[in-house]
C-alpha positions in Angstrom: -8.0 -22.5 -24.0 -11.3 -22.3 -22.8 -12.1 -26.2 -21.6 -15.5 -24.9 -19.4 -16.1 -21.8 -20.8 -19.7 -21.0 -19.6 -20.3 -24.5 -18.6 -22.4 -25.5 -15.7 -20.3 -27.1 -13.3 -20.6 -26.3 -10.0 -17.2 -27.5 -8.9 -14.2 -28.1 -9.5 -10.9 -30.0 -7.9 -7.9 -28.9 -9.4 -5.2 -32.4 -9.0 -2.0 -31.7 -7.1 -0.1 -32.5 -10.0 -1.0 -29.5 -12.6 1.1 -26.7 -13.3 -0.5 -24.4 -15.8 -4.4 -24.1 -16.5 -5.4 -22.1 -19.9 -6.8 -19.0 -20.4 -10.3 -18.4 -19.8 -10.7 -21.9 -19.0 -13.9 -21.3 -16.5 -14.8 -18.0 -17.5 -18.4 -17.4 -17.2 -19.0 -20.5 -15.5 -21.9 -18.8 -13.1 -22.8 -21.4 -11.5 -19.2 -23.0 -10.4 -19.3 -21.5 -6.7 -16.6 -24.4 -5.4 -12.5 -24.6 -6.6 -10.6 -27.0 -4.5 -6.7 -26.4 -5.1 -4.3 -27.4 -2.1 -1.8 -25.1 -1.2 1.2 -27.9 -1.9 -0.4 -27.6 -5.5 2.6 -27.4 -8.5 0.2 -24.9 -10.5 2.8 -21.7 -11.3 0.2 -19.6 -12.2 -3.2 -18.5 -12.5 -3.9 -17.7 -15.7 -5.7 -14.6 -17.5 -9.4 -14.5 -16.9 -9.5 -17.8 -15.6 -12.0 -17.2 -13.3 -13.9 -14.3 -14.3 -17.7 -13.8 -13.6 -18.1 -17.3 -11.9 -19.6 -18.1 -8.7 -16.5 -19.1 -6.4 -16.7 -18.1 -2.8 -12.9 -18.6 -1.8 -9.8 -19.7 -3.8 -6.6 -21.2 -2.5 -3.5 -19.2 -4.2 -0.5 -22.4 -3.9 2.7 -21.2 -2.7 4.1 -22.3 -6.4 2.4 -19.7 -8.0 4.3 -16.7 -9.2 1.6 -14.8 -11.1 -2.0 -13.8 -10.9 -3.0 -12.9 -14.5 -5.3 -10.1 -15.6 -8.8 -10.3 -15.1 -8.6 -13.9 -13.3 -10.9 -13.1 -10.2 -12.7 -10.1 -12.3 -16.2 -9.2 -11.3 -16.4 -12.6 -9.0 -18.9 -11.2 -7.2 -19.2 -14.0 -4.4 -15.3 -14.3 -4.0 -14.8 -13.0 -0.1 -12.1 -15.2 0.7 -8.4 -15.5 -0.7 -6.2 -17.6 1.2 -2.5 -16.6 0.3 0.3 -17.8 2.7 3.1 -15.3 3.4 5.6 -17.5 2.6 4.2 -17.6 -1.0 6.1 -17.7 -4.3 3.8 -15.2 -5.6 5.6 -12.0 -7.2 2.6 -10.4 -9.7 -0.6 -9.4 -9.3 -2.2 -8.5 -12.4 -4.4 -5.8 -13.9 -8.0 -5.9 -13.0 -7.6 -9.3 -11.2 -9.8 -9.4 -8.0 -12.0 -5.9 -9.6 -15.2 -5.8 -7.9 -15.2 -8.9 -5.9 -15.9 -9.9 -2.3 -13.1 -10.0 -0.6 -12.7 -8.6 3.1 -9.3 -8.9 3.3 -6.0 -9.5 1.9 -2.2 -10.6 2.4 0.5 -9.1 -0.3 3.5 -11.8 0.6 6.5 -10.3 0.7 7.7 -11.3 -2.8 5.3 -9.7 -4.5 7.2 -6.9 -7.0 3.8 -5.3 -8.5 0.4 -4.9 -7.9 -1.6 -4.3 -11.6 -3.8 -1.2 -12.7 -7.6 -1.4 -11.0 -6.2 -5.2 -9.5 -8.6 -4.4 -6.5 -11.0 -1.4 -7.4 -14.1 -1.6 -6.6 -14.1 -4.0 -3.9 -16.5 -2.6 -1.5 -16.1 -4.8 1.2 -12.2 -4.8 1.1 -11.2 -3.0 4.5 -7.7 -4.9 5.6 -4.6 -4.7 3.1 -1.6 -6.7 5.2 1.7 -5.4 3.4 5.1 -5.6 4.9 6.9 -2.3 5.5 10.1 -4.2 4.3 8.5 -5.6 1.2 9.2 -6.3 -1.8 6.9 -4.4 -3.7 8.1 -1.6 -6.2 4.7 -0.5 -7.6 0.9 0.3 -7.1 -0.2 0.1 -10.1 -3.3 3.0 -11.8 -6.7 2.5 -9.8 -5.0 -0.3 -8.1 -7.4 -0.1 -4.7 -10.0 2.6 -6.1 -13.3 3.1 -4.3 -12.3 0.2 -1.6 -13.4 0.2 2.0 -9.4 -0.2 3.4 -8.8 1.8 6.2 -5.0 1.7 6.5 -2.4 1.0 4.0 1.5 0.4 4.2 3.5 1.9 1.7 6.8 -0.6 1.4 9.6 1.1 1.8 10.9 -0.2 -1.9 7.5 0.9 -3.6 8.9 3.8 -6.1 5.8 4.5 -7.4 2.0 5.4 -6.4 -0.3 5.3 -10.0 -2.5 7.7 -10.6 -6.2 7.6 -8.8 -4.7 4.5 -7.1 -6.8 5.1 -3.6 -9.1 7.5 -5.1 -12.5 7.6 -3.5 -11.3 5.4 -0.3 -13.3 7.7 1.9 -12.6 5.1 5.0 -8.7 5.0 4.6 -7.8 7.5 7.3 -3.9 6.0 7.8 -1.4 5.9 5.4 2.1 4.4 6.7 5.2 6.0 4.6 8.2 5.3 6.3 10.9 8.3 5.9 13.6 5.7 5.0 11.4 5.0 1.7 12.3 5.1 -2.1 9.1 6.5 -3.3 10.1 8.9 -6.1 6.1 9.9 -7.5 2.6 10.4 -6.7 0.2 9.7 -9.4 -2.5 12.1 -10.2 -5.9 11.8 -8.0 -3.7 9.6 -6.1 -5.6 9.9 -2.8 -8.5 12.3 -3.8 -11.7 11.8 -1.5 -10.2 9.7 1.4 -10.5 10.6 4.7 -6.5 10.2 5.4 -5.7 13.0 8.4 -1.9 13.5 8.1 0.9 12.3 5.6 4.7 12.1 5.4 6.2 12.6 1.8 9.6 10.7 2.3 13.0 13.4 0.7 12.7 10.9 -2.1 9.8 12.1 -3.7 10.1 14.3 -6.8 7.1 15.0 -7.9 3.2 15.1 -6.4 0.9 14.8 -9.3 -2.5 16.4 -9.9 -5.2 17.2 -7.3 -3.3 13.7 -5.5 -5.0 14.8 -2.2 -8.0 16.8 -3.8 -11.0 16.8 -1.0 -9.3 15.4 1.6 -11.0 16.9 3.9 -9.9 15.6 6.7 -5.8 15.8 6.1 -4.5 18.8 8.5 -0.7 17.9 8.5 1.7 17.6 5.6 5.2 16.7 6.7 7.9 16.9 3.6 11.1 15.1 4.7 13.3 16.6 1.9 13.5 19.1 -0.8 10.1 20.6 -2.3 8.8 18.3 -4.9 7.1 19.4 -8.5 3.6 19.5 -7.0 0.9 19.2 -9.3 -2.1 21.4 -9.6 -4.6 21.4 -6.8 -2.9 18.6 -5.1 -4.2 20.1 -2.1 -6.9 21.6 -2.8 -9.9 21.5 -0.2 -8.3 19.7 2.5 -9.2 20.7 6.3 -9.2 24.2 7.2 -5.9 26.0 8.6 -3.9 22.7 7.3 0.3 22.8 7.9 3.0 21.4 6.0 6.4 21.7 7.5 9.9 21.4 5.7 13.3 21.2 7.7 15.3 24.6 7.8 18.3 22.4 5.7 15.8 22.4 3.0 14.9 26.1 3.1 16.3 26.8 -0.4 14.0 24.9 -2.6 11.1 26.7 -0.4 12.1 30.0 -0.8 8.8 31.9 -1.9 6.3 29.1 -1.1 3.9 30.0 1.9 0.8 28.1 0.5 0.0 25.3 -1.3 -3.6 25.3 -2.3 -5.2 24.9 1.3 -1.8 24.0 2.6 0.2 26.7 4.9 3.8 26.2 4.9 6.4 26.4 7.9 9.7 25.7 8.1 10.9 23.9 11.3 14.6 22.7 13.0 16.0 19.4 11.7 15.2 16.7 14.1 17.3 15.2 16.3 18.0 11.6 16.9 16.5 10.8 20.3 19.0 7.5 20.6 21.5 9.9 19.2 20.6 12.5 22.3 20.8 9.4 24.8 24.1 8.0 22.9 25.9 12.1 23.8 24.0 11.8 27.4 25.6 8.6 28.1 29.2 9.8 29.2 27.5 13.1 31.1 25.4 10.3 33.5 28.7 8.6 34.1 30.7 11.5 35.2 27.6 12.5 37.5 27.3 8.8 38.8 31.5 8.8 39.7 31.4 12.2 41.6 28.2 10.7 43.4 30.7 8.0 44.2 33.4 10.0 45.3 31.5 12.4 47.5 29.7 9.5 49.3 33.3 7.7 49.8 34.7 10.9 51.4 31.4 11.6 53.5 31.5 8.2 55.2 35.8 7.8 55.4 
C-alpha cells in the first residue's frame, strides 16, 4: 500500500480507531513534517518503511504497538523526538528503522525481545540509550547503534548476543554496564572497535569474543573475565591503552594455562572474590560474642 507515497501533505492525524497502516504508505513524503497519533491509539504496528525520508520532527509510538518494521523512520533526517512509554506493548525493533535520523534519545521498554541490524546507526546526535538491566531484550542486532554519539549503554542481563560492529565507531561511549549475573554467550566481530570505553567485564557466560571486537580502543585499560577463557578472536585487543590488564580468577586457572598476553592485553590471575554480605553474614555471630562478654565484664565490674 502506498496511499501517499511522495505526496505533499504536510500532516497527518492518524484516528484513534486504526490498527494497521500499509507499507510505504508515506514514504517519501518530504514535506509531511507533522504525525499526530495518541498514545491510547489501537494501531499494533508500524509498518515497513512507513515513514521513510519524510519530514516528521517527533512520532508518538502507542502502547498497542508490538513492532517497528524495517526501514520505517529510515533516513528521517528531522525526526529528534520519539516518545515511547515504558509501559509499552512494544517487543521488535526492526532493521534499519530510525538509521540516520535525529533523535537525541531513546527508551527500549522493557518488552522489547530484539533490536534489528543498523536499527539506530548513524544517528549522530543519539547520546542517551535508557535500557533496563532486568530487560527483556535477548539481542543487538549487526550495526545496531554504529557511529552513534551514546555515551553509556546497558547490556540486559538476558541479551545473549552482541552483532557484529554493533557499537563500532561510538568514539563517545566510554561506559559499558555488563552485569556478571548475565547470559551473554557472544561478541560480534568489530563489536566495539573505535569507542572510547575504559574498562569491561566479560560475564563466565561468554564463549567466544569475535574479531578485532575492541580493536583501537584506546582508552580500555582493564579487562575483567568472570569465567573460563573464551575463543577470542584475532586482534580483539589489539591497540588498546598501553600496559592494559585482564584478570581471571585462580578457579579458572586451567583454561589459562599458557596465556600471558592477549594482543595489548597482559594477563593476571587473581583470588576469587568474596561476598562482602557473605563476610558481614560469618562476622555477625563474632560481634555477638564480643558484645555478651562486654556485657558480662561490665555486670561484674559494677556488682
Amino acid at each position: 500500500m502506498e496511499a501517499f507515497d511522495n505526496s505533499s501533505i504536510t500532516s497527518i492525524t492518524i484516528p484513534d480507531s486504526v490498527t494497521s497502516i500499509g507499507e510505504f504508505a508515506f514514504m517519501d513524503c518530504r514535506q509531511l513534517s507533522t504525525v499526530n497519533i495518541n498514545v491510547t491509539s489501537k494501531l499494533t504496528s508500524i509498518s515497513n518503511r512507513l515513514f521513510q525520508l519524510s519530514s516528521i520532527t517527533s512520532i508518538t509510538i502507542p502502547d498497542n504497538v508490538t513492532s517497528i518494521g524495517e526501514e520505517a523512520f529510515n533516513n528521517c533526517k528531522q525526526l529528534s523526538i520519539v516518545n515511547i512509554n515504558t509501559a509499552a506493548k512494544l517487543v521488535f525493533i526492526g532493521n534499519i528503522a530510525f538509521q540516520s535520523s535525529s533523535i537525541t534519545s531513546i527508551t527500549i521498554p522493557d518488552t522489547v525481545t530484539s533490536i534489528g541490524e543498523v536499527a539506530f546507526a548513524n544517528c549522530g546526535r543519539l547520546s542517551n540509550v535508557n535500557i533496563n538491566t532486568a530487560a527483556n531484550l535477548v539481542s543487538i542486532g549487526n550495526s545496531a547503534f554504529r557511529n552513534s554519539s551514546i555515551t553509556s549503554i546497558t547490556i540486559p542481563d538476558t541479551v545473549t548476543s552482541i552483532g557484529d560492529v554493533a557499537f563500532l565507531d561510538c568514539d563517545q561511549l566510554y561506559n559499558v554496564n555488563i552485569n556478571i549475573a548475565a547470559k551473554l554467550v557472544s561478541i560480534g566481530n568489530i563489536a566495539f572497535q573505535n569507542s572510547s570505553i575504559t574498562s569491561i567485564t566479560i560475564p563466565d557466560t561468554v564463549t567466544s569474543i569475535g574479531d578485532e571486537a575492541f580493536a583501537n580502543c584506546g582508552k580500555l585499560s582493564i579487562v575483567y573475565f568472570k569465567g573460563p577463557k573464551p575463543i577470542i578472536g584475532s586482534s580483539a585487543f589489539l591497540n588498546i591503552q598501553n600496559n592494559a590488564n585482564g584478570y581471571y580468577y585462580q578457579e579458572f586457572a586451567d583454561t589459562w594455562s599458557n596465556t600471558s598476553t592477549i594482543d595489548g592485553l597482559t594477563i593476571n590471575v587473581i583470588d576469587a572474590q568474596k561476598s562482602t554480605s557473605t563476610s558481614l553474614i560469618l562476622s555477625i555471630p563474632l560481634i555477638l560474642i564480643a558484645i555478651i562478654i562486654i556485657y558480662i565484664v561490665a555486670r561484674k565490674k559494677y556488682h
